[in-house]
C-alpha positions in Angstrom: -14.4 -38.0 -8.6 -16.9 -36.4 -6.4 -17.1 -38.3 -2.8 -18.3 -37.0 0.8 -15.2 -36.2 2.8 -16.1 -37.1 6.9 -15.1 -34.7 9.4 -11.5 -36.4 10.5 -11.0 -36.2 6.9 -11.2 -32.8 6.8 -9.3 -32.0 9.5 -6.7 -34.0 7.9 -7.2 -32.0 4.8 -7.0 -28.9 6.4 -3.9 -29.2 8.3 -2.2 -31.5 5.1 -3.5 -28.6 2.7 -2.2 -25.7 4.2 0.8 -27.2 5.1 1.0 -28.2 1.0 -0.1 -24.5 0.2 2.9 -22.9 3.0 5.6 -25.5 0.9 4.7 -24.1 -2.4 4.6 -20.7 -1.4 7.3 -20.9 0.8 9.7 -22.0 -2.5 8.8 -18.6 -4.2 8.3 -16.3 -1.2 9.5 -13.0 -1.4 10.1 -13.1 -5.1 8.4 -10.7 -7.6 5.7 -12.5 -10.5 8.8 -11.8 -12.6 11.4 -14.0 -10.5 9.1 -16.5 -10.5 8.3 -17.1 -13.9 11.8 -16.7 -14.9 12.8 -19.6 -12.2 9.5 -22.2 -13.5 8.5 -20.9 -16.9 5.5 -18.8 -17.7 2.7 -20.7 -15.8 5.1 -20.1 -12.4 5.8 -22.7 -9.6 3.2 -25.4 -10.5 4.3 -28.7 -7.8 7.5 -28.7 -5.9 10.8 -28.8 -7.3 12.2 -31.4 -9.4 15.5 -30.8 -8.7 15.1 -32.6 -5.4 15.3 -29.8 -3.3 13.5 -30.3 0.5 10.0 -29.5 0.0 9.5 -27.9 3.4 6.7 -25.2 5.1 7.4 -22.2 7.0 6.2 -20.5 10.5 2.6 -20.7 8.6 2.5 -24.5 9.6 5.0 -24.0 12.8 2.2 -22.0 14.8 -0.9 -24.0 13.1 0.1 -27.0 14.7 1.2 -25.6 18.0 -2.3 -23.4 18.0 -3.9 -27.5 17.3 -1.4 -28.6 20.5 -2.6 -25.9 22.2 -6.5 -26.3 21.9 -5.7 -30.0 22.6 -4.4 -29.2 25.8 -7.2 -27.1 27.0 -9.8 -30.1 25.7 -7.8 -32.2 27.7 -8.1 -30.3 30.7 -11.4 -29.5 30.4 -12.4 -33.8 29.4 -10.6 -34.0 32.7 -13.8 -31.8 34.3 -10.5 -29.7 35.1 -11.6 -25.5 34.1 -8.7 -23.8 33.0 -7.8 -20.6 30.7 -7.5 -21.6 27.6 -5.8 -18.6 26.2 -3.0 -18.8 29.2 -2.4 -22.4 27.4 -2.4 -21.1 23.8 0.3 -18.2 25.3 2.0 -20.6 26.7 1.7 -22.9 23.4 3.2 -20.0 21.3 6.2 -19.8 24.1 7.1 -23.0 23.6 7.2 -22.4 19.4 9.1 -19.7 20.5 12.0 -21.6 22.2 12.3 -23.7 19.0 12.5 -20.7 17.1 16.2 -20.3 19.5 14.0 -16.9 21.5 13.6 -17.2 25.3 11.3 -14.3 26.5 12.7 -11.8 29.7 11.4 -12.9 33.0 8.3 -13.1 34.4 7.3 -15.2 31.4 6.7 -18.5 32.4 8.5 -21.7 31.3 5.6 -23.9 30.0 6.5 -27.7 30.7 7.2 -29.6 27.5 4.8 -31.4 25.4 5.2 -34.3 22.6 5.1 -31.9 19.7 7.9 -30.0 21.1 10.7 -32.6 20.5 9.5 -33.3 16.8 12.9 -31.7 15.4 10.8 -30.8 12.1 9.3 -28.5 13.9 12.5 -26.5 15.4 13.6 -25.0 11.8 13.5 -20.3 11.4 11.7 -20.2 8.5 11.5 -16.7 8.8 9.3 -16.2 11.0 6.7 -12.8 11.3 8.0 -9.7 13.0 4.9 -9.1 15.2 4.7 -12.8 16.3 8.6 -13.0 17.7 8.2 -9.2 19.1 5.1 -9.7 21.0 5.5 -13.3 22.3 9.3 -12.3 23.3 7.2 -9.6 25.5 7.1 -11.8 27.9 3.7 -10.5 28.4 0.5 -12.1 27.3 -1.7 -9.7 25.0 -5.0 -9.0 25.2 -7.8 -7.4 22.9 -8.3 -4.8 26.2 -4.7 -4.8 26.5 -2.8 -5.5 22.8 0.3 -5.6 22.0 1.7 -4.4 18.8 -1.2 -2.0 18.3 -0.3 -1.0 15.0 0.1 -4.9 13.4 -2.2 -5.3 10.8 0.0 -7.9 9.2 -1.3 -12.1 8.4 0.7 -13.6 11.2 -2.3 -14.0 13.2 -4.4 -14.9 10.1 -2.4 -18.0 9.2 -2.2 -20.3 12.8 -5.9 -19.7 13.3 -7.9 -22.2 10.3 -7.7 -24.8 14.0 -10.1 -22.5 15.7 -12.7 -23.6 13.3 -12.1 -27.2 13.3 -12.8 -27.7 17.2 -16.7 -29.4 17.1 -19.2 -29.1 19.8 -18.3 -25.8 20.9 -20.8 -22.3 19.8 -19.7 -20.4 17.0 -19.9 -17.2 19.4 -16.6 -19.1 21.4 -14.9 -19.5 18.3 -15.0 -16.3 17.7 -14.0 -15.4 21.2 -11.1 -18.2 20.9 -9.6 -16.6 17.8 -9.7 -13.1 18.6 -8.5 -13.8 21.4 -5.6 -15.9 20.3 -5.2 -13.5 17.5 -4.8 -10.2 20.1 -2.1 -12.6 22.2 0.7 -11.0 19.3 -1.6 -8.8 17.2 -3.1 -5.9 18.9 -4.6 -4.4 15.7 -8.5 -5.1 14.9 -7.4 -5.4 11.2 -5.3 -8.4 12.1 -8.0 -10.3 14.4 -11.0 -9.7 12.6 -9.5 -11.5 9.6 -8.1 -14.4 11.8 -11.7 -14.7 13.4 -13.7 -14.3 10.0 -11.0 -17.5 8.3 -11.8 -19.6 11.0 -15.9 -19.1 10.6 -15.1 -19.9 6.8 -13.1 -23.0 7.9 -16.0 -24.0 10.4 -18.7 -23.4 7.7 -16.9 -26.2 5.6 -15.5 -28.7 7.7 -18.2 -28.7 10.6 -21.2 -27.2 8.8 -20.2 -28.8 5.5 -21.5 -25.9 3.1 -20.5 -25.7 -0.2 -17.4 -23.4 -1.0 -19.7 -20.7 -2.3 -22.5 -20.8 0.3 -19.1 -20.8 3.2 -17.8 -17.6 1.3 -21.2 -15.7 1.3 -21.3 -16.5 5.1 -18.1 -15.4 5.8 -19.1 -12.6 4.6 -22.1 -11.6 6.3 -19.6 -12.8 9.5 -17.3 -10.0 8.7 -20.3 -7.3 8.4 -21.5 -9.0 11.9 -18.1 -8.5 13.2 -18.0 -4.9 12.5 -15.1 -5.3 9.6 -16.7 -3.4 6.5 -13.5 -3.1 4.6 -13.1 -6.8 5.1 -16.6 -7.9 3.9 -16.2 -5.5 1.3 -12.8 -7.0 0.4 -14.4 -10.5 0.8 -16.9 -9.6 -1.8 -14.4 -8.4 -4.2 -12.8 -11.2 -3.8 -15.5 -13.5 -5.1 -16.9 -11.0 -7.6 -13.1 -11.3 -9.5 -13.4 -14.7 -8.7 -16.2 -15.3 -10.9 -15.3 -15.5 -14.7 -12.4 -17.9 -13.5 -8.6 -16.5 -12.8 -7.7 -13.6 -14.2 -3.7 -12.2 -14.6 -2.1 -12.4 -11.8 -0.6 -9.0 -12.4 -3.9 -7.4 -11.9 -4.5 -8.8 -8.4 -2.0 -6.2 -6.4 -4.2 -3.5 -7.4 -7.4 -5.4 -6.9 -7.0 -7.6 -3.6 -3.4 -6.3 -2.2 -0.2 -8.7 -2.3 -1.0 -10.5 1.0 1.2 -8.9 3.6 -1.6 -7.9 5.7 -4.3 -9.9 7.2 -7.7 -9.0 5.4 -5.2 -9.1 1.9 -4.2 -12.8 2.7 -7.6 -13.8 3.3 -9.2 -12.3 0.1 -6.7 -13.5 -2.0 -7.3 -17.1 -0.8 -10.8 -16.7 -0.6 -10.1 -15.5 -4.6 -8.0 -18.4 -5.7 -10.1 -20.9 -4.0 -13.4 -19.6 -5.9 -11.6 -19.1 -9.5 -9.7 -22.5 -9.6 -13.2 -24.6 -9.1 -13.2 -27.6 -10.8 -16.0 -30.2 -10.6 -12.7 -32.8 -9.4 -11.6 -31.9 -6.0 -8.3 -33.4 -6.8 -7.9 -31.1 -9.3 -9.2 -27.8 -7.7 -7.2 -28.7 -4.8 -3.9 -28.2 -7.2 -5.1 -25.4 -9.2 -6.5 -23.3 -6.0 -3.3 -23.6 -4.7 -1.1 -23.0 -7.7 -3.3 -20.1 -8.1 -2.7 -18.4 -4.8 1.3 -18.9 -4.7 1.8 -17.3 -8.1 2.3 -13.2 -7.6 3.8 -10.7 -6.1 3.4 -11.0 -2.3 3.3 -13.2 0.5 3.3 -16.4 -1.4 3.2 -18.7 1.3 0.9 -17.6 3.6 -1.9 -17.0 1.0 -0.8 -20.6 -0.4 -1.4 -21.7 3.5 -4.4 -20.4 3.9 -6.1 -21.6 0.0 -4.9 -24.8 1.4 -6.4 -24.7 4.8 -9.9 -23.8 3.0 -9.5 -26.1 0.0 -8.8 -29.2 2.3 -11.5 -28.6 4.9 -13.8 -28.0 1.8 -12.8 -31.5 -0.1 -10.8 -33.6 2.5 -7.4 -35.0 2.9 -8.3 -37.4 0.0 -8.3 -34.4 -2.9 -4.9 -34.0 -1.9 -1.8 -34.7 -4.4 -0.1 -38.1 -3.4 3.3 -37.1 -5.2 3.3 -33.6 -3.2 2.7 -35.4 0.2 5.5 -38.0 -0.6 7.5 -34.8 -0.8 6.3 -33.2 2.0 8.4 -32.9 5.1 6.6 -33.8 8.6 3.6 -34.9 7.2 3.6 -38.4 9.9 4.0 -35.1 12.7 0.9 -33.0 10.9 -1.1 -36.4 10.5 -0.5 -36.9 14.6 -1.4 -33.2 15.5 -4.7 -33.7 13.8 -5.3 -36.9 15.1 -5.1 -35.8 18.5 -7.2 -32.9 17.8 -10.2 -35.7 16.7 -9.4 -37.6 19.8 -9.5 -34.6 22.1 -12.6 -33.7 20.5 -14.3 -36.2 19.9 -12.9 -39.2 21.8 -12.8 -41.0 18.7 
């Protein structure tokens, strides 16, 4: 059923989908194509679990929302006519993911003062959370593009918080840009890893703000990435949609075409891949295949779950999203709220 999703909607849709898309991966990740047929049958991990198993997400969804809390906070501040640094709060957002994670950074790291999404127990679970996030937020020190930390992470942890970026309205394109690479260089100190991060949240933007159609958003992420410098992404990108285009092909060809997903531009082409293939003219149903689609190979099934999710709910809207995987869903009333204050912040609505 084809309807027009508004923007709360697909913020919703966003945050819902990519939560949906971490779950699903999250049940499979780190297990070969093989494991997981052998676990679900041939077609692989298809909805969650029917042996009633918690249906839960990962760090994916952790640092989305507190990237949302954080971007909230500096909207606040700034509805207040009050100027502050809004990457000294997203730092200090990702701190305090970091003390539910059990990690207290060495002094002089500050001790941000606690906010309402930091006592929503959901929140507080290790789901095995990236390498270069925990090592370069337990710095202590807050990372810079001029200044990076982890110079040599090219990995998707900085990818996967940063769909948010491009759900703020009423801010220049150029400033999200500056937003996510920013963010992105506050535990990624690699171009490869911010790039990615900044080119996902144009994409995100170009659907939920500029409400382009899937294909139209993927040809201007594109160009973004050329505009940005990133060659290998855009050329990446392009592969992408060019496999993409007689529908989905084996998944055991997609290692060699796109990569498995453990590093940033990887992630993004795969879900950029799975989102294109799995079209369907009902967005209920491209929703589900999209996703199914980007869980099912060998690599980092959740994140590139996470991030087809992000896409396909800012693309269609919280309503494309499947009821009976939501009822599963853990912290969905928590997800709902984060984006709801995001609108309000926003929007004043």
């Amino acid at each position: 059923m084809a309807y027009h999703a508004t923007y709360p909607q697909r913020v919703s849709g966003s945050l819902l989908g990519g939560a949906l898309g971490d779950a699903l991966g999250y049940t499979v990740e780190r297990d070969s194509l093989e494991a997981i047929r052998t676990r679900f049958g041939p077609g692989g991990v298809t909805a969650p679990p029917e042996d009633g198993s918690p249906f839960v997400f990962s760090d994916d969804t952790q640092l989305t929302l507190y990237t949302v809390d954080g971007l909230v906070e500096a909207l606040e501040w700034a509805n207040d006519g009050v100027s502050a640094d809004e990457m000294a709060i997203l730092w200090l957002a990702y701190l305090r993911w970091l003390a539910t994670q059990g990690e207290t950074p060495p002094d002089p790291a500050p001790v941000p003062p606690p906010r309402w999404i930091d006592v929503q127990e959901v929140l507080h679970h290790r789901r095995d959370p990236g390498n270069a996030c925990l090592t370069g937020l337990l710095t202590g020190v807050m990372g810079t593009r001029k200044r990076p930390l982890n110079p040599q992470a090219k990995g998707s942890g900085a990818l996967m918080r940063s769909a948010p970026f491009g759900l703020v309205p009423r801010i220049p394109g150029e400033m999200a840009d500056r937003l996510t690479l920013d963010a992105a260089a506050l535990t990624h100190g690699h171009p490869a890893a911010q790039t990615p991060a900044a080119v996902f949240s144009h994409l995100i933007r170009a659907l939920a703000l500029d409400e382009l159609d899937l294909e139209a958003a993927v040809q201007s992420a594109v160009a973004h990435a050329g505009f940005l410098g990133d060659t290998e992404l855009a050329g990446s990108l392009t592969a992408a949609a060019a496999l993409a285009t007689g529908g989905p092909v084996a998944p055991e060809r997609l290692p060699d075409e796109l990569g498995g997903g453990w590093l940033a531009p990887e992630a993004l082409s795969l879900a950029v891949y799975a989102a294109l293939a799995s079209a369907r003219p009902d967005p209920a149903e491209h929703f589900t295949a999209g996703v199914v689609l980007a869980v099912n190979h060998d690599g980092d099934s959740d994140t590139t779950g996470s991030v087809a999710g992000n896409i396909l709910g800012a693309l269609h809207g919280e309503a494309a999203l499947p009821r009976p995987w939501l009822d599963r869903l853990e912290g969905t009333e928590v997800i709902r709220a984060v984006g709801s204050s995001l609108i309000k912040a926003a929007t004043g609505e």
